[in-house]
N, C-alpha and C positions, 0 to 999 in steps of 0.2 A: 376383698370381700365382694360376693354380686347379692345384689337384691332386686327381684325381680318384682315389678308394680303392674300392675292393669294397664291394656292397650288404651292409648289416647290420653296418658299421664305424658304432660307438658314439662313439670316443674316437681322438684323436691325436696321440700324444705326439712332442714335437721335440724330439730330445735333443741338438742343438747348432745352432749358428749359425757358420759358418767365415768372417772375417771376407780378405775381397780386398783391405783395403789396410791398413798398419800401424800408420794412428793410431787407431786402434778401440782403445778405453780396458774398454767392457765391451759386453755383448748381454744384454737380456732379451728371454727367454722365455715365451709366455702359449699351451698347447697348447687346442684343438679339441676340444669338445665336440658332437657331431653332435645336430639335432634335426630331425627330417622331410628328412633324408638333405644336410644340407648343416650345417656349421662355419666358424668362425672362427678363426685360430690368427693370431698377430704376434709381430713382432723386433722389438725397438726395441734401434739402434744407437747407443750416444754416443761420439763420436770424444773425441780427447783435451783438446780443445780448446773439449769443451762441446756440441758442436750432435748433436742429435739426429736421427734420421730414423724412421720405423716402417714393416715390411714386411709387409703385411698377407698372409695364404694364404689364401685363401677354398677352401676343403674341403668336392667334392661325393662323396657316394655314387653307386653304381653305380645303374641301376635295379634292382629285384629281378627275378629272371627266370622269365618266366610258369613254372607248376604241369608238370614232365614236362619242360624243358628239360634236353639234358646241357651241364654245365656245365666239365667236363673231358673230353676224348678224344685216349688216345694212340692211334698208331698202329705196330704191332707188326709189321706184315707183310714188315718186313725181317728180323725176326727179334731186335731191335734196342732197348731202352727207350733213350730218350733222357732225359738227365739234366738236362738246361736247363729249371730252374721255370718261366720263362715260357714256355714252349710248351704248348701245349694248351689251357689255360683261354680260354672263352667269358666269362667276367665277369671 
């Protein structure tokens, strides 16, 4: 799996694993440490019965975005802020 985060993301921390089917016994967690804008974070799943699996997340950073870009823009001219965090943001 890649998951891609905002440029200048250091660190990622996973704070669960939701397991899809019932014989999952336990899940570890091993978060993301970002270095020259990419990470590694993993699951490792032991069913109950023993057998493992690992689910690797390979975690990229954004690019940084050249010197003078806007990186947020609402648009007001309804008279209107829109409340939805993901709207607006270029990065």
């Amino acid at each position: 799996y890649t998951i891609k985060v905002p440029s200048r993301t250091g660190y990622v921390k996973i704070v669960e694993a939701v397991p899809t089917a019932s014989n999952v016994a336990n899940a570890q967690i091993t978060d993301a440490t970002l270095s020259n804008g990419t990470g590694l974070a993993k699951v490792l799943v032991t069913s109950e019965a023993g057998t493992t699996t690992e689910y690797k997340l390979h975690i990229e950073a954004n690019p940084e975005a050249a010197s003078g870009t806007i990186l947020y823009k609402e648009n007001f001219e309804n008279g209107q802020w829109n409340q939805d965090s993901t709207v607006g943001w270029n990065n």
